[in-house]
C-alpha positions in Angstrom: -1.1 -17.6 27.1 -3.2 -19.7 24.7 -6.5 -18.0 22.9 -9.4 -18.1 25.2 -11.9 -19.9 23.9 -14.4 -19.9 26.7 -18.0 -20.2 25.2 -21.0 -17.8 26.0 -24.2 -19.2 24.7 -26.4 -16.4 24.7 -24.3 -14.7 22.2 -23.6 -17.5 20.8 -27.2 -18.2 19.9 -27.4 -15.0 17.9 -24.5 -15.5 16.1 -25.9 -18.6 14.9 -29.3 -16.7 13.8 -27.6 -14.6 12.0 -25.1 -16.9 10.4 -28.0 -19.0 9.5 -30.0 -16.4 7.9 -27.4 -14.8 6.3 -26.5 -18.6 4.3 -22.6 -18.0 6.3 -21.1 -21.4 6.8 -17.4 -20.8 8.2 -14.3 -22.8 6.8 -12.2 -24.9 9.4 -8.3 -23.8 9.3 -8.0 -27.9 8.3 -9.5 -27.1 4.9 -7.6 -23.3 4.7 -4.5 -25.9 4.7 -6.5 -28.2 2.1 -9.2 -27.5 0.2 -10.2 -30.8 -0.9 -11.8 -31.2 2.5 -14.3 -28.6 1.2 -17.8 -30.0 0.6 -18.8 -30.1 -2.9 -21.6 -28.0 -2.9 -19.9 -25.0 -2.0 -16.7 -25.7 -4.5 -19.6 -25.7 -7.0 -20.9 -22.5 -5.6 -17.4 -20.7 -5.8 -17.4 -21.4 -9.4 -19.6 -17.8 -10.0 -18.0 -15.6 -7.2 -15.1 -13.4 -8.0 -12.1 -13.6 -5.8 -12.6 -10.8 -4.1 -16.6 -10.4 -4.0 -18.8 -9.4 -1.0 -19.3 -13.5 -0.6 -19.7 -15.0 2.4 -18.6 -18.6 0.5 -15.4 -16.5 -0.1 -14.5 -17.3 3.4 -13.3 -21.0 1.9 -10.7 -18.4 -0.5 -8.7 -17.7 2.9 -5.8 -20.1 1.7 -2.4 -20.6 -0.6 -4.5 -22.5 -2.7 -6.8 -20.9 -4.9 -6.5 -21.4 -9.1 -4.7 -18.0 -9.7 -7.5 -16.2 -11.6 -9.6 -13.1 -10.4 -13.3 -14.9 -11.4 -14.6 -18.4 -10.6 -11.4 -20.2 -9.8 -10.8 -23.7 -8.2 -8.3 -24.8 -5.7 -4.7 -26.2 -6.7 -1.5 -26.8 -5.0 0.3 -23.2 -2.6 1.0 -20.2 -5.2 4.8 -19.1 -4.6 7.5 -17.8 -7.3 11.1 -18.2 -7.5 13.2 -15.2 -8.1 16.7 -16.5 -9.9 20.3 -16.0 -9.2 20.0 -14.0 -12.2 17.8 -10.8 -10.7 18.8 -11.9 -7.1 22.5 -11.8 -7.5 23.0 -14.7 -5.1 23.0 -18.4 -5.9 21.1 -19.4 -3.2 17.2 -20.3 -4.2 14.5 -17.6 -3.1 10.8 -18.7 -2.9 8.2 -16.4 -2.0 4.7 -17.8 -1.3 2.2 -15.5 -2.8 -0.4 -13.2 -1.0 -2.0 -12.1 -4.4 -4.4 -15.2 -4.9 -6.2 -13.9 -1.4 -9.6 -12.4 -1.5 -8.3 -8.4 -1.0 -5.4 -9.1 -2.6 -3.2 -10.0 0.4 -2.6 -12.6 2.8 -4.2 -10.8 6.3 -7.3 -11.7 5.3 -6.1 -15.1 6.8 -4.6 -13.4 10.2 -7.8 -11.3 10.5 -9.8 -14.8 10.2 -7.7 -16.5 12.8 -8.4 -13.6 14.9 -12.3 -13.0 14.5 -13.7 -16.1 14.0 -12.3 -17.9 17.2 -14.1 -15.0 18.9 -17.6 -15.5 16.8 -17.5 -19.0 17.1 -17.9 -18.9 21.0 -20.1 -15.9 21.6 -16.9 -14.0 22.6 -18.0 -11.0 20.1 -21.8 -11.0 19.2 -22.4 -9.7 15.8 -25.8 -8.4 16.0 -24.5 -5.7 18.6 -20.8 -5.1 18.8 -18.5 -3.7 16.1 -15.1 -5.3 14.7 -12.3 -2.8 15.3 -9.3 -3.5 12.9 -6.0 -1.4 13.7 -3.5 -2.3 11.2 -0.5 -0.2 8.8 -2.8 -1.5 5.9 -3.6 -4.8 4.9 -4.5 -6.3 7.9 -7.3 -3.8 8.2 -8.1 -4.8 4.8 -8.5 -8.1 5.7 -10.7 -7.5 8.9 -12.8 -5.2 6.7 -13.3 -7.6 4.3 -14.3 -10.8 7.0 -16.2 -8.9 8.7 -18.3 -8.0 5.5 -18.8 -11.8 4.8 -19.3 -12.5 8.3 -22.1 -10.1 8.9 -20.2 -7.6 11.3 -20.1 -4.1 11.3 -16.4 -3.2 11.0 -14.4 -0.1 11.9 -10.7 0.0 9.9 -7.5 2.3 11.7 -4.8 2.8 9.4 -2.5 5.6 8.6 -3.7 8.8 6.7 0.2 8.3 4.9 -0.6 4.7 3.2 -1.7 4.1 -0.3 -4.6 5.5 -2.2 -5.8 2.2 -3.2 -6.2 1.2 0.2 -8.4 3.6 1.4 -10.5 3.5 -1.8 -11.3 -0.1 -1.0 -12.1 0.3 2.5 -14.5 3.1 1.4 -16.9 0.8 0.0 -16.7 -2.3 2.7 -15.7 -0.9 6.2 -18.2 0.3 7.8 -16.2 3.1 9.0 -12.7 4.1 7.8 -10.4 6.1 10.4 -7.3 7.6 9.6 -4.5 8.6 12.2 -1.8 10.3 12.1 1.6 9.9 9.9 2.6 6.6 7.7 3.4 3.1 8.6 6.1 3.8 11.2 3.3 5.5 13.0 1.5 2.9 15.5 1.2 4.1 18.6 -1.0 6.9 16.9 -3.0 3.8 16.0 -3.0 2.2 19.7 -3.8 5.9 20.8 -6.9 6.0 18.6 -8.1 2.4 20.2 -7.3 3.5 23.3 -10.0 6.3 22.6 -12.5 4.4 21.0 -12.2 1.7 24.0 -13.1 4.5 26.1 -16.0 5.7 23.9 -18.6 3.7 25.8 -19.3 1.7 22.4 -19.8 -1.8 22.1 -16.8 -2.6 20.4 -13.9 -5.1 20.0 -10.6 -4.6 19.6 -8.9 -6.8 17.4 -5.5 -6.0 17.4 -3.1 -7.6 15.2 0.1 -6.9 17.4 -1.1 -8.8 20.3 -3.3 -11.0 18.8 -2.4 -14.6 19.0 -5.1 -15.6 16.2 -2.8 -13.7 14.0 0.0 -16.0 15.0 -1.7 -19.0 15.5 -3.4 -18.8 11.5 0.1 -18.6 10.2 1.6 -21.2 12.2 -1.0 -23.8 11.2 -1.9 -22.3 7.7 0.9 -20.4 5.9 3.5 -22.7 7.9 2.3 -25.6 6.9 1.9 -24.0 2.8 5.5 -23.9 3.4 6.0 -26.9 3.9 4.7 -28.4 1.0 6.5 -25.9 -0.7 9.7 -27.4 0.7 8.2 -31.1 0.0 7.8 -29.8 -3.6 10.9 -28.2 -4.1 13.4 -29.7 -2.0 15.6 -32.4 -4.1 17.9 -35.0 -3.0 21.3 -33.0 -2.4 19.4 -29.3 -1.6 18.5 -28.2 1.8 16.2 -25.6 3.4 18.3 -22.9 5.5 16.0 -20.3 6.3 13.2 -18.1 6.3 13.4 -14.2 5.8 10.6 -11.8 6.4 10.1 -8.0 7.8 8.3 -8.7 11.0 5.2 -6.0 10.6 2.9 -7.2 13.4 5.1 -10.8 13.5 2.1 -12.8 12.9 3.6 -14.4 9.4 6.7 -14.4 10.7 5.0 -17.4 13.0 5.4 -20.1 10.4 9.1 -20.0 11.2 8.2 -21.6 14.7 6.5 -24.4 12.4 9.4 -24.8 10.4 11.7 -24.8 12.5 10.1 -27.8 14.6 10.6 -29.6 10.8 13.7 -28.1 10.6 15.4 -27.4 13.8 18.9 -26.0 12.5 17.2 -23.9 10.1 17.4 -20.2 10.4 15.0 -17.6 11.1 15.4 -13.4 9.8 13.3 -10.7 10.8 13.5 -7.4 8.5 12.6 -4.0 9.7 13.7 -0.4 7.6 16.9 1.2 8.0 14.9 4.7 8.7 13.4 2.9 11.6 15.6 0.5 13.1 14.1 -0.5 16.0 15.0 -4.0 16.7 18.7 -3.3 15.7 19.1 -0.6 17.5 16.1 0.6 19.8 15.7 2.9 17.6 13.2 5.0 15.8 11.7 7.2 12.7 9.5 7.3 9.8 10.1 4.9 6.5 7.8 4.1 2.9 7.6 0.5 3.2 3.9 0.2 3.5 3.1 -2.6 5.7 5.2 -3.2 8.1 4.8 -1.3 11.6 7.8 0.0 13.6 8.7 1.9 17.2 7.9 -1.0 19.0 7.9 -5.2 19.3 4.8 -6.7 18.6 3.9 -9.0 21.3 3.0 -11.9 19.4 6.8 -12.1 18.2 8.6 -15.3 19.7 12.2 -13.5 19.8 13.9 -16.7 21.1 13.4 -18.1 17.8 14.8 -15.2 15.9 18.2 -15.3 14.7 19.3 -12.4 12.5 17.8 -9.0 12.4 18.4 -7.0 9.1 17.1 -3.5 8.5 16.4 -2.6 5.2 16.7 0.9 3.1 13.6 2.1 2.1 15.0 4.1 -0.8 15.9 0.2 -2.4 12.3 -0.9 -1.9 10.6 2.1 -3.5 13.9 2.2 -6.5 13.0 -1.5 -7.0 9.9 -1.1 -7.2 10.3 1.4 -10.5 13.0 -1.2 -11.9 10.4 -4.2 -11.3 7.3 -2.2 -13.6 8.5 1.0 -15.5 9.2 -0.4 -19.1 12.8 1.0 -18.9 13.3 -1.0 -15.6 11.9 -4.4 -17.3 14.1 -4.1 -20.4 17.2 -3.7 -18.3 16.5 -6.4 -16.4 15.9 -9.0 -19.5 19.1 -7.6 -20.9 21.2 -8.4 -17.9 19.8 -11.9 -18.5 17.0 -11.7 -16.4 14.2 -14.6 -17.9 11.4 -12.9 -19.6 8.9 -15.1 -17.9 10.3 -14.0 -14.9 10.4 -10.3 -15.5 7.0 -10.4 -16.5 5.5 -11.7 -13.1 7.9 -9.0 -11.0 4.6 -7.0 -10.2 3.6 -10.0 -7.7 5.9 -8.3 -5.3 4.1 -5.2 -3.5 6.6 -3.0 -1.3 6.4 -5.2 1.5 7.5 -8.2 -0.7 10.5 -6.6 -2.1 11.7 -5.6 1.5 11.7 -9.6 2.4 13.2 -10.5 -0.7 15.7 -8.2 0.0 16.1 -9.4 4.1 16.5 -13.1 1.6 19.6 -12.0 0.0 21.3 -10.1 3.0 20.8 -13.5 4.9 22.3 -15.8 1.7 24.9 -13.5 1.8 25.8 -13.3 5.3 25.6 -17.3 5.9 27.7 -17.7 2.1 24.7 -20.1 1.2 25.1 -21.8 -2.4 23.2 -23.0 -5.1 21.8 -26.1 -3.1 20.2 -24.1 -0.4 17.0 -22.6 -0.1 15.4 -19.4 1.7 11.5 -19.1 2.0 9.8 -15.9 2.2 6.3 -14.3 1.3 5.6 -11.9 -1.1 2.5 -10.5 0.9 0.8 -8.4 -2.0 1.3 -7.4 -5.5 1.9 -3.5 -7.1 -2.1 -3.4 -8.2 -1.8 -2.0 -4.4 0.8 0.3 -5.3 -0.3 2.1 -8.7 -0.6 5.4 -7.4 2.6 5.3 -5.5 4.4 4.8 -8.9 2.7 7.3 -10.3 3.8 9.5 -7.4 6.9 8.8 -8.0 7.0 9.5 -11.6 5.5 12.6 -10.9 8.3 13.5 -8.5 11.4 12.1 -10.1 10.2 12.2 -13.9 10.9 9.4 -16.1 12.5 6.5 -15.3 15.4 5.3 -17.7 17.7 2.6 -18.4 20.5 4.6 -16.8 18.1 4.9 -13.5 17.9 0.6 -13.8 21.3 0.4 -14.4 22.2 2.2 -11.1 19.2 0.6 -9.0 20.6 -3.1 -10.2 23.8 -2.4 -9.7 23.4 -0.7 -5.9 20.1 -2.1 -4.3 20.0 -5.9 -6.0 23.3 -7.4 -6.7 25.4 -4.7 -4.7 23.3 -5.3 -1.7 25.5 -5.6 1.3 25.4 -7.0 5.0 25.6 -3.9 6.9 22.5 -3.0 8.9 22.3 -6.7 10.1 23.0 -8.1 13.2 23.3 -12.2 14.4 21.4 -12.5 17.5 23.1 -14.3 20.6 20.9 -15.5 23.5 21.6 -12.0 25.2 20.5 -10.1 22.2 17.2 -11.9 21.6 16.9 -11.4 25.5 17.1 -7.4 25.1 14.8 -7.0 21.9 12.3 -9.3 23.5 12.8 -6.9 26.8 11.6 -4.1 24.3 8.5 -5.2 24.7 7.9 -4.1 28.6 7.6 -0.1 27.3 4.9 -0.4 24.7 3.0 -3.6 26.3 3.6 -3.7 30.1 3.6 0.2 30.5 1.0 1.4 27.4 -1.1 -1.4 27.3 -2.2 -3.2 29.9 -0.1 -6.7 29.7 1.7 -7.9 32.9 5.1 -8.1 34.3 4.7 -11.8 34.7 3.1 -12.8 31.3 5.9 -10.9 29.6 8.4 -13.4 31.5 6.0 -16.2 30.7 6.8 -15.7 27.4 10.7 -15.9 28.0 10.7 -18.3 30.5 8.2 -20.6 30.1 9.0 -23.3 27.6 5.1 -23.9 27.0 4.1 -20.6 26.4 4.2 -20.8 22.8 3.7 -24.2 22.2 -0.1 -24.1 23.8 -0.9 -21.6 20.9 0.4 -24.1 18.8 -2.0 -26.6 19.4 -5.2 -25.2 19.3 -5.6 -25.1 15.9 -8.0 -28.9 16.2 -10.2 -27.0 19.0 -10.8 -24.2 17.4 -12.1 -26.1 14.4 -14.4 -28.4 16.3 -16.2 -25.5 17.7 -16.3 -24.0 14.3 -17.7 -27.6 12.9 -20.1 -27.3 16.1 -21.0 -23.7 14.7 -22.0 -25.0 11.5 -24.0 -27.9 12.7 -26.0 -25.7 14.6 -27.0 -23.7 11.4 -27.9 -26.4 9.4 -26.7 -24.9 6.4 -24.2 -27.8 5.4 -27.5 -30.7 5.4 
């Protein structure tokens, strides 16, 4: 089913007024991949704005790119760290890309792009009327939130009442409204529930969900796969090889770029995490977990399960114990006397809850495949612990002080004594019967059809139509543009 991207000029026409009059000119995803293609005038213009600032030249910050500073900063090559054998425990190479250079702190800013502006940009959602409805576990609502402020939409954000503090504080001052339903990430359907109300609320609103959203795939395809890539182009030498990529699926939009990679590399691997606590892709299962981010009890439709090869479910006691070992001052010290770098230690708080569950969904693949010192794994670190503060204080407050006896046993058990149980190598039967997962929530709950979810198993163009529309999509936003005259 490829995006529709039928144009309705009436709408259109205001959206341009108000694009015009607000001074918003709109990035193409060719320049999210590389910035150079962006006209001078605005680099220049970045060179005052903060990186996360109300500013509607910020759009041209969705990308891997920016200069890693919070003020002012230019464009450079992707912004990814490599975690050694030393803290991993295996000798294959990890490489996350990093979601703490985006505007809000976090990669969705880039999904909620791919999913608004193909909407804006043919008078599909008009913003002088209608209101942007973001329904996330956390960041992706953050990101909508923070688009729809540049893009001069009003903006309602649905997450969980159970996520962080910081999240909610920031969406305070740019959502336009802030909604909170019931229980923590595991919790969606209260989420599709709330949508389902507000759908029925007679308001002008539209829905953009991340789940079912094939912007959200389609922007990590194009963008964030081909990041990876030059990653790979970067870091690949003459005798190493790229095996994989390992990521909790959340809504399985970055889990997208796998598709990409795997048309660069077709014997390359692809691993999709979820928690223990909630193991629904491993075993139909269900429950509640802490690893803010990533939403369970159901497969996300946008997911391309034929591609999938490993599931592995990870504890979300190791995430939250990591995350003390990563930034309590006992934790850091253990770490650089187990020979940990100091350089390396010291830039551990890139890695948010969410990025230490793929890391560890990395080293249960490496060690289930017995990769070596040549190989490599991508993954994405989607956002850093300055989202996570107040859970380690939490935490403190709950278990008192962390000491180098507490790193000692969270090294030992949850990094280098990580196992392979809770994991699961997929044959074609098995993708078959987590893709068939789908029916329940999508078929039954919301609205999709028995035939499309067949399309997506049978149909060997399905995917590969929302794969390509990457060029159309940015001539109608170069069309956009013209038509405000804001680029003369």
């Amino acid at each position: 089913m490829k995006i529709d991207l039928s144009v309705y000029p009436q709408r259109l026409e205001g959206a341009v007024r108000r694009a015009r009059e607000r001074n918003i000119v709109i990035p193409t995803f060719a320049q999210q991949k590389n910035p150079d293609l962006i006209p001078a005038g605005i680099r220049q213009e970045l060179k005052s704005i903060g990186l996360w600032d109300i500013a509607p030249r910020n759009l041209f910050r969705i990308t891997w790119k920016n200069e890693p500073v919070p003020q002012g900063g230019g464009f450079g090559g992707v912004n990814y760290f490599e975690l050694p054998a030393s803290l991993t425990g295996v000798p294959v190479r990890i490489i996350g890309l990093l979601g703490k250079w985006f505007p809000t702190g976090a990669h969705k800013v880039g999904a909620a792009f791919g999913c608004l502006v193909p909407r804006l940009v043919t008078g599909q959602f008009d913003p002088e009327t209608q209101k942007a409805v973001w329904p996330s576990t956390g960041n992706y609502c953050r990101g909508g939130a923070y688009d729809s402020a540049l893009l001069s939409c009003k903006s309602i954000a649905i997450l969980p009442e159970g996520m962080s503090k910081e999240r909610f504080d920031w969406l305070n001052n740019v959502a336009g409204e802030v909604i909170a339903t019931p229980g923590s990430e595991s919790n969606v359907k209260e989420i599709f529930d709330k949508c389902r109300e507000l759908r029925n609320s007679g308001e002008d609103l539209v829905i953009f969900n991340q789940f079912d959203e094939f912007g959200n795939y389609l922007w990590h395809y194009e963008i964030t796969g081909h990041a990876m890539e030059e990653v790979l182009r970067t870091e690949l030498g003459n005798n190493s090889h790229f095996r994989g990529l390992g990521l909790t699926t959340g809504s399985a939009g970055t889990i997208g770029s796998g598709d990409y990679l795997k048309h660069l590399f077709p014997g390359s691997k692809i691993a999709a995490g979820e928690a223990w606590q909630c193991p629904t892709l491993l075993e139909n299962g269900f429950g509640a977990h802490r690893i803010e981010g990533i939403g369970d009890k159901h497969v996300p439709w946008i997911h391309n399960l034929k591609n999938t090869d490993l599931i592995a479910s990870i504890d979300d006691n190791a995430v939250v114990s990591l995350a003390r070992l990563f930034n309590e001052k006992a934790g850091q010290a253990y770490l650089i006397k187990q020979g940990v770098p100091e350089n390396v230690v010291s830039k551990l708080n890139l890695l948010g809850f969410s990025g230490i569950a793929n890391m560890l969904v990395c080293i249960k693949m490496a060690k289930y495949y017995e990769w070596a010192e040549e190989d490599v794994i991508l993954t994405v670190f989607t956002d850093s612990m300055q989202l996570y503060e107040s859970r380690l204080q939490e935490m403190q407050a709950e278990s008192g002080e962390y000491t180098e006896l507490d790193a000692a046993a969270d090294f030992a058990h949850y990094l280098h004594g990580q196992s392979t149980d809770h994991l699961e190598e997929l044959t074609y039967a098995d993708r078959r019967r987590v893709h068939n997962l789908k029916y329940y929530t999508w078929v039954e709950q919301q609205g999709k059809t028995y035939e499309e979810i067949n399309s997506q198993w049978y149909d060997r163009n399905y995917w590969s139509e929302v794969q390509t529309q990457a060029d159309e999509i940015d001539a109608l936003i170069g069309e956009f543009n013209a038509r405000t005259g804001l680029l003369k």
